[in-house]
MOPAC internal coordinates of N, CA, C and O (Angstrom, degrees):
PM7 1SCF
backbone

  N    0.0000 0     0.00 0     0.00 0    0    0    0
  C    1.4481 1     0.00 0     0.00 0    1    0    0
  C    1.5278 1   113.07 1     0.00 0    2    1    0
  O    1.2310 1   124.39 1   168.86 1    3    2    1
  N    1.3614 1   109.18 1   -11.14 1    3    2    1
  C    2.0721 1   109.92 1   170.53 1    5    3    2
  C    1.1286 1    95.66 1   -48.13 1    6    5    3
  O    1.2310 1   110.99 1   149.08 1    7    6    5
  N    1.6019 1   134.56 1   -30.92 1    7    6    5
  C    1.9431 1   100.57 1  -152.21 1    9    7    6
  C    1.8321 1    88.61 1   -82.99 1   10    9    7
  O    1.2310 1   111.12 1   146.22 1   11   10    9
  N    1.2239 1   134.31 1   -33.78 1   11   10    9
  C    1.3919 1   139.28 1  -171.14 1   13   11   10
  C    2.3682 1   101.02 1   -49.62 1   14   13   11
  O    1.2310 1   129.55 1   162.99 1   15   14   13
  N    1.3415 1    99.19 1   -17.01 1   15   14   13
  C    1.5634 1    95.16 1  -177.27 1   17   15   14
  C    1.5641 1   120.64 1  -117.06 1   18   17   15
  O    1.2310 1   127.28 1   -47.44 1   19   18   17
  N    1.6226 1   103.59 1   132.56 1   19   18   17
  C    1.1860 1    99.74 1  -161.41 1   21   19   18
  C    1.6053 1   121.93 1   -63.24 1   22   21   19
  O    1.2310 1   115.73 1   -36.37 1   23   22   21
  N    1.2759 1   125.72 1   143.63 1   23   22   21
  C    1.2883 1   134.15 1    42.83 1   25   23   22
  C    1.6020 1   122.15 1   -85.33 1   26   25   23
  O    1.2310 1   127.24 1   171.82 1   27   26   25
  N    1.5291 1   103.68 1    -8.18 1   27   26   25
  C    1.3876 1   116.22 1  -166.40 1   29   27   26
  C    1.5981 1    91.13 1   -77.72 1   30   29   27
  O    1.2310 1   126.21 1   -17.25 1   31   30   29
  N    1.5286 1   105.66 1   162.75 1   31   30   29
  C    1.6024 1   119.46 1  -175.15 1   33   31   30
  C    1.8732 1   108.38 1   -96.44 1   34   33   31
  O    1.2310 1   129.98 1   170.20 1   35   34   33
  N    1.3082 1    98.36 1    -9.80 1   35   34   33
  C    1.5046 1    83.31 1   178.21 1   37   35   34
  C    1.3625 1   152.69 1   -37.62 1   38   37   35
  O    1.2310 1   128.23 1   139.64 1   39   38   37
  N    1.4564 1   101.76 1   -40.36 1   39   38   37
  C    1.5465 1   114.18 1   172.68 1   41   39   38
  C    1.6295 1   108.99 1   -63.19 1   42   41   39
  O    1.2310 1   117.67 1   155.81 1   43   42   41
  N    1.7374 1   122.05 1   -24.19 1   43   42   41
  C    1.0496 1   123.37 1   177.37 1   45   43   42
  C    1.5558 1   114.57 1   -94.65 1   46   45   43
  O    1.2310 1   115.47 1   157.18 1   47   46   45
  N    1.2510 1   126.19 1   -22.82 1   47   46   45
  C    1.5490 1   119.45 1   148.41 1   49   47   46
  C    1.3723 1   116.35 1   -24.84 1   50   49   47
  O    1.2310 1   131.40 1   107.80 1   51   50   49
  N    1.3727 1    95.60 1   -72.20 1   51   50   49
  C    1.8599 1   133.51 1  -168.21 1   53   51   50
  C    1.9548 1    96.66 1   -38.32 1   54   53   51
  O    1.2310 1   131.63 1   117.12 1   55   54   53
  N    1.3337 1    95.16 1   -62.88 1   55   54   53
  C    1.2703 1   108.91 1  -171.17 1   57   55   54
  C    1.8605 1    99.64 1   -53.36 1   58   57   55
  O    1.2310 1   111.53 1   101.20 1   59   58   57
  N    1.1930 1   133.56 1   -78.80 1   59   58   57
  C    1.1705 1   140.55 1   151.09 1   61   59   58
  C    1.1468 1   135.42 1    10.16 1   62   61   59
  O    1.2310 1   125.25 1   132.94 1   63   62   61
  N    1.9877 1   107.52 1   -47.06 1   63   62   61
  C    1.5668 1   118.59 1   166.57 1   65   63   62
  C    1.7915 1   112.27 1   -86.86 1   66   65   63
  O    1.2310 1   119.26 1   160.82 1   67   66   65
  N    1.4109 1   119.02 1   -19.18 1   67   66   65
  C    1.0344 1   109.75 1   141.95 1   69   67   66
  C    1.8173 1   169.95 1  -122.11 1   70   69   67
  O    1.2310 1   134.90 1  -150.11 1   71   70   69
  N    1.5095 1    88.78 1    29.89 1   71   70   69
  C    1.2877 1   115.90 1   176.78 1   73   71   70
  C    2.0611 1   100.49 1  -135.23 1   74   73   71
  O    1.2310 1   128.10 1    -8.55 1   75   74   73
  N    1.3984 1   102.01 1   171.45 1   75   74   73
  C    1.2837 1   100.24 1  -168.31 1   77   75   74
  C    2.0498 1    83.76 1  -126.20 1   78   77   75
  O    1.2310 1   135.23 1   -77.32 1   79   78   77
  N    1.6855 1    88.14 1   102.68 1   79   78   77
  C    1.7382 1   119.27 1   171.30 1   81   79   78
  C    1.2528 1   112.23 1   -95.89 1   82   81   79
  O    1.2310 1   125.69 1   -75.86 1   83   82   81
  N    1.7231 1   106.68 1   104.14 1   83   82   81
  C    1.6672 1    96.73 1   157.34 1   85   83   82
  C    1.2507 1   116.71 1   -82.84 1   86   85   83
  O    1.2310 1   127.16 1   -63.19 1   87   86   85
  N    1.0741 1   103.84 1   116.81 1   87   86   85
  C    2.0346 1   117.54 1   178.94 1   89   87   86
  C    1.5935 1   104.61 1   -49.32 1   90   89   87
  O    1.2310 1   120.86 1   141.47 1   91   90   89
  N    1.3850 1   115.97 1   -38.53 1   91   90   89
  C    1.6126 1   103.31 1   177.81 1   93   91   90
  C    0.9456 1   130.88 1   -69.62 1   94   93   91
  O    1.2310 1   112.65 1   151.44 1   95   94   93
  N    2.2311 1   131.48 1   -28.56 1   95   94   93
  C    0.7536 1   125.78 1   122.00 1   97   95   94
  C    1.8065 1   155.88 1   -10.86 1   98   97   95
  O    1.2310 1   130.40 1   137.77 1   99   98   97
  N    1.3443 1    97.55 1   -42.23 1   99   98   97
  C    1.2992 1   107.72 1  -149.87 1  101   99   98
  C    1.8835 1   104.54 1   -90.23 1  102  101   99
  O    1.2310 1   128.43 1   -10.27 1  103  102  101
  N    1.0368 1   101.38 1   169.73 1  103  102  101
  C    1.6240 1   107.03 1   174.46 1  105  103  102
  C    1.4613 1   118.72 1  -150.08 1  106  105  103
  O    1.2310 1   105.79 1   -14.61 1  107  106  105
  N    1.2484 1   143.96 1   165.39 1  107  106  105
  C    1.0681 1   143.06 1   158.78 1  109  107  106
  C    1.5078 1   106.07 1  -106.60 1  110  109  107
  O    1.2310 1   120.52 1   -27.48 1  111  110  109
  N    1.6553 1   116.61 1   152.52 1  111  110  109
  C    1.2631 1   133.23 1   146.87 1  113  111  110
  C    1.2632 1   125.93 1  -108.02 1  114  113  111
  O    1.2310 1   117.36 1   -63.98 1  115  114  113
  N    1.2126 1   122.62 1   116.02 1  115  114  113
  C    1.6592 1   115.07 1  -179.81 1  117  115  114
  C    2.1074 1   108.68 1  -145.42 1  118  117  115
  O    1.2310 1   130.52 1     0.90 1  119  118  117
  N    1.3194 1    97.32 1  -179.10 1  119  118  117
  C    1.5725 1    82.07 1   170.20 1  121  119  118
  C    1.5994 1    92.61 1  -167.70 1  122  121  119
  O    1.2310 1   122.74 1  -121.79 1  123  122  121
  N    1.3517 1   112.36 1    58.21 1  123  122  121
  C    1.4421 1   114.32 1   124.20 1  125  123  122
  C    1.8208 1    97.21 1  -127.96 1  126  125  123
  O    1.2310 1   131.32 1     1.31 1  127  126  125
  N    1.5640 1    95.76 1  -178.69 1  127  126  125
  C    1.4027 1   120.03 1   176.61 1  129  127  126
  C    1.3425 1   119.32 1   -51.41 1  130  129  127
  O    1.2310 1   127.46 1   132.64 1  131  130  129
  N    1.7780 1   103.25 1   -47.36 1  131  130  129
  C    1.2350 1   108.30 1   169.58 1  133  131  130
  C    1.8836 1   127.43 1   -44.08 1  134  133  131
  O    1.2310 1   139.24 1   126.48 1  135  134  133
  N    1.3763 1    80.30 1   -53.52 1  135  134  133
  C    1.8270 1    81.12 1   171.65 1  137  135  134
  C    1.7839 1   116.93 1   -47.20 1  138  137  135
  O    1.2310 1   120.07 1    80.75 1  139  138  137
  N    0.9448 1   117.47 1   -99.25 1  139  138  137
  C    1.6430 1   107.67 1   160.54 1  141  139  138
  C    1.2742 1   126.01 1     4.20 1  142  141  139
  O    1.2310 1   118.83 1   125.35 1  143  142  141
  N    1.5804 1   119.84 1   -54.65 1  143  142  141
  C    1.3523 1   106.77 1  -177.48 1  145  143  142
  C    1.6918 1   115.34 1   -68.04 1  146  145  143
  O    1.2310 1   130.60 1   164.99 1  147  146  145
  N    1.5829 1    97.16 1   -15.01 1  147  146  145
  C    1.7210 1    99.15 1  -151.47 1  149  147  146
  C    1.7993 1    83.00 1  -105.30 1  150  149  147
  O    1.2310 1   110.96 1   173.24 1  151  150  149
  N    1.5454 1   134.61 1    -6.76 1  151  150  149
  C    1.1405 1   136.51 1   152.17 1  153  151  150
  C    2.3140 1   102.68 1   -58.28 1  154  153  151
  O    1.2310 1   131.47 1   111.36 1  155  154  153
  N    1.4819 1    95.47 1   -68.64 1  155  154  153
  C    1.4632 1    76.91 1  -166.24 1  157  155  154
  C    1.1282 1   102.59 1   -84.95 1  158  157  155
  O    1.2310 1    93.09 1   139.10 1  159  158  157
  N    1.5782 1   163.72 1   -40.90 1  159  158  157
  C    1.4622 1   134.15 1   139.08 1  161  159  158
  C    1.5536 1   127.17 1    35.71 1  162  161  159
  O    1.2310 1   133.38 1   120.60 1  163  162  161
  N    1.5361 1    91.74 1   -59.40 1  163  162  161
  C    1.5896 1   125.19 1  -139.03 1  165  163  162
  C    2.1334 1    95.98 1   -92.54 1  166  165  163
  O    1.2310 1   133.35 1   139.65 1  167  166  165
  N    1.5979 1    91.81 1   -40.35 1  167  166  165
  C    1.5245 1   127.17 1  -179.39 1  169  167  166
  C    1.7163 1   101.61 1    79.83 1  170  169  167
  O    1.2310 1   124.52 1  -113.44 1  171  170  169
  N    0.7871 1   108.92 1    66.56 1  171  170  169
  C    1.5760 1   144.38 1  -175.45 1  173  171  170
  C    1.4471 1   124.00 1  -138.11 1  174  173  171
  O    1.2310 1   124.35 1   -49.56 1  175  174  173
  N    1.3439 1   109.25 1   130.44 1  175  174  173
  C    1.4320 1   119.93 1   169.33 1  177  175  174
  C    1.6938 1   120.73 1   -33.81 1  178  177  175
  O    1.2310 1   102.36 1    16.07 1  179  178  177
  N    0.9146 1   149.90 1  -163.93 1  179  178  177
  C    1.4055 1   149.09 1  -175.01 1  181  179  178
  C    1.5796 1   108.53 1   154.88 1  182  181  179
  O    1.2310 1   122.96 1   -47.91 1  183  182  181
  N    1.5019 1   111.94 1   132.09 1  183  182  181
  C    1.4589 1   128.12 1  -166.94 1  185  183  182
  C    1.7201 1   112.27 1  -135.44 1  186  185  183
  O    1.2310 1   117.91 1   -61.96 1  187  186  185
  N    0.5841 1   121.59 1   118.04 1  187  186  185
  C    1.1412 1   127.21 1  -159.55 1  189  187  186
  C    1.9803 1   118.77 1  -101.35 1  190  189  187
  O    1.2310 1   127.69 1   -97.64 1  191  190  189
  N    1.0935 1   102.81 1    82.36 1  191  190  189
  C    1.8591 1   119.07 1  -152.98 1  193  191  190
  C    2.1625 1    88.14 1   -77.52 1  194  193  191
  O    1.2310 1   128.75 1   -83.85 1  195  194  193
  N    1.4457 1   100.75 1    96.15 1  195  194  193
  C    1.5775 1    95.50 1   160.28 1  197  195  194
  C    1.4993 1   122.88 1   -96.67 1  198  197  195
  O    1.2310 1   120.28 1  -164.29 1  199  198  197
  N    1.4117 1   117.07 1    15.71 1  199  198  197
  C    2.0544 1   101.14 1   144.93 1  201  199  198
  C    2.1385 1    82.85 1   148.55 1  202  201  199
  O    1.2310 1   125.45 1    18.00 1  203  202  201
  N    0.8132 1   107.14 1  -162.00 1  203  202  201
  C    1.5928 1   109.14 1   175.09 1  205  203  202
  C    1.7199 1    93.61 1   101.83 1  206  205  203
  O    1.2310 1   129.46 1    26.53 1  207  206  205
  N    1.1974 1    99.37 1  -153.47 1  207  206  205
  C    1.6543 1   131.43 1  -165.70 1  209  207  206
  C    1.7386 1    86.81 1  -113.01 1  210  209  207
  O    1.2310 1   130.86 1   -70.61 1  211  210  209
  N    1.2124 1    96.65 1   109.39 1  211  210  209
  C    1.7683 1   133.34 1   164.54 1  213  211  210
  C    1.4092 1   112.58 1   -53.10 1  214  213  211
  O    1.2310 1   119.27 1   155.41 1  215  214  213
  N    1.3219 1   119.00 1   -24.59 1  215  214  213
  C    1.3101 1   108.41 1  -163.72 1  217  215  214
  C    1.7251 1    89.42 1  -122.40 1  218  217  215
  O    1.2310 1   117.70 1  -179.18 1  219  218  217
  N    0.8314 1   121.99 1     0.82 1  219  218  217
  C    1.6223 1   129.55 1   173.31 1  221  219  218
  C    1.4282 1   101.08 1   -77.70 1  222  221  219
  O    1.2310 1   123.60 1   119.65 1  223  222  221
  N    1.3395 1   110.71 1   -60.35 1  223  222  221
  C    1.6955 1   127.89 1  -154.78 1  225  223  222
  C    2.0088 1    83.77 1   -80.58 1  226  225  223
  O    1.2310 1   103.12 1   169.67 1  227  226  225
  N    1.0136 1   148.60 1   -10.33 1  227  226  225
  C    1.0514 1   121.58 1  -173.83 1  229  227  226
  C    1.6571 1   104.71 1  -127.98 1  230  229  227
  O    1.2310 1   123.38 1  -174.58 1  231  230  229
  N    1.7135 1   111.13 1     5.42 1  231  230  229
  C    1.3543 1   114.08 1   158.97 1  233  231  230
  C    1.1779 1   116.84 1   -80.06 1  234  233  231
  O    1.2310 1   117.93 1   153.35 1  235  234  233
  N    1.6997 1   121.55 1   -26.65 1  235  234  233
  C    1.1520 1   130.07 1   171.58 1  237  235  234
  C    0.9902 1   101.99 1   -70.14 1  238  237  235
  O    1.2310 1   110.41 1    92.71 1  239  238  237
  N    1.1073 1   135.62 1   -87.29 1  239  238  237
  C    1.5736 1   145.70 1  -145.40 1  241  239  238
  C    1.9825 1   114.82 1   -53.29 1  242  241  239
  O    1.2310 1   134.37 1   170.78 1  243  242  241
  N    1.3617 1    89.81 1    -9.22 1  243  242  241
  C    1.5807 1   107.39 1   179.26 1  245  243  242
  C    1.5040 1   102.58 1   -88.24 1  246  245  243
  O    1.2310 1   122.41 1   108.29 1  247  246  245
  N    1.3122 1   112.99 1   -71.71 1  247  246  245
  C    1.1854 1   126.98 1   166.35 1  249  247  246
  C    1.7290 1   125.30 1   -31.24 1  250  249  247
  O    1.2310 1   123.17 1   145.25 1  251  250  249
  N    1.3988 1   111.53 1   -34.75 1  251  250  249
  C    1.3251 1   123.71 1   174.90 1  253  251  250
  C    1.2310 1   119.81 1  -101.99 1  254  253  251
  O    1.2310 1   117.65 1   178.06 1  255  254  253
  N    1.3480 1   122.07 1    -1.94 1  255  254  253
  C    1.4800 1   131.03 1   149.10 1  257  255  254
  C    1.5506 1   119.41 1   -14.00 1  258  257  255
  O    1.2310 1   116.52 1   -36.51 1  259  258  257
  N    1.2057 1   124.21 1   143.49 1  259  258  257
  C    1.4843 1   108.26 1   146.77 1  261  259  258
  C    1.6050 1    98.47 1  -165.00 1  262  261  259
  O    1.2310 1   134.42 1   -64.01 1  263  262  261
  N    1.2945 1    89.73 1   115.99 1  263  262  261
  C    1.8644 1   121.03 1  -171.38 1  265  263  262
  C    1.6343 1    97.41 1   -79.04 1  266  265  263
  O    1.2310 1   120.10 1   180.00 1  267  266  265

């Protein structure tokens, strides 16, 4: 069950076999290091949330997208 914890991508495999993820779309939020690695690992975006209002940091970060 190590590959299921990040830095490893497993939990996002997992996710993958049962939902239909476009990876180019997609992003991670996390705020340790680990997250990030298992964002580019993953070959995925990665954002890195160090503390504030959750719904601030991800109105922005939506908003400042560019697909």
């Amino acid at each position: 069950l190590s590959h299921l914890r990040k830095p490893e991508t497993g939990m996002l495999e997992l996710a993958c076999t049962k939902w239909q993820i476009n990876k180019k779309y997609s992003f991670l939020i996390g705020d340790q290091k680990t997250d990030m690695l298992c964002a580019r690992n993953f070959g995925i975006k990665g954002f890195l949330f160090e503390g504030g209002n959750l719904y601030d940091f991800v109105s922005k970060l939506v908003k400042d997208l560019k697909y």
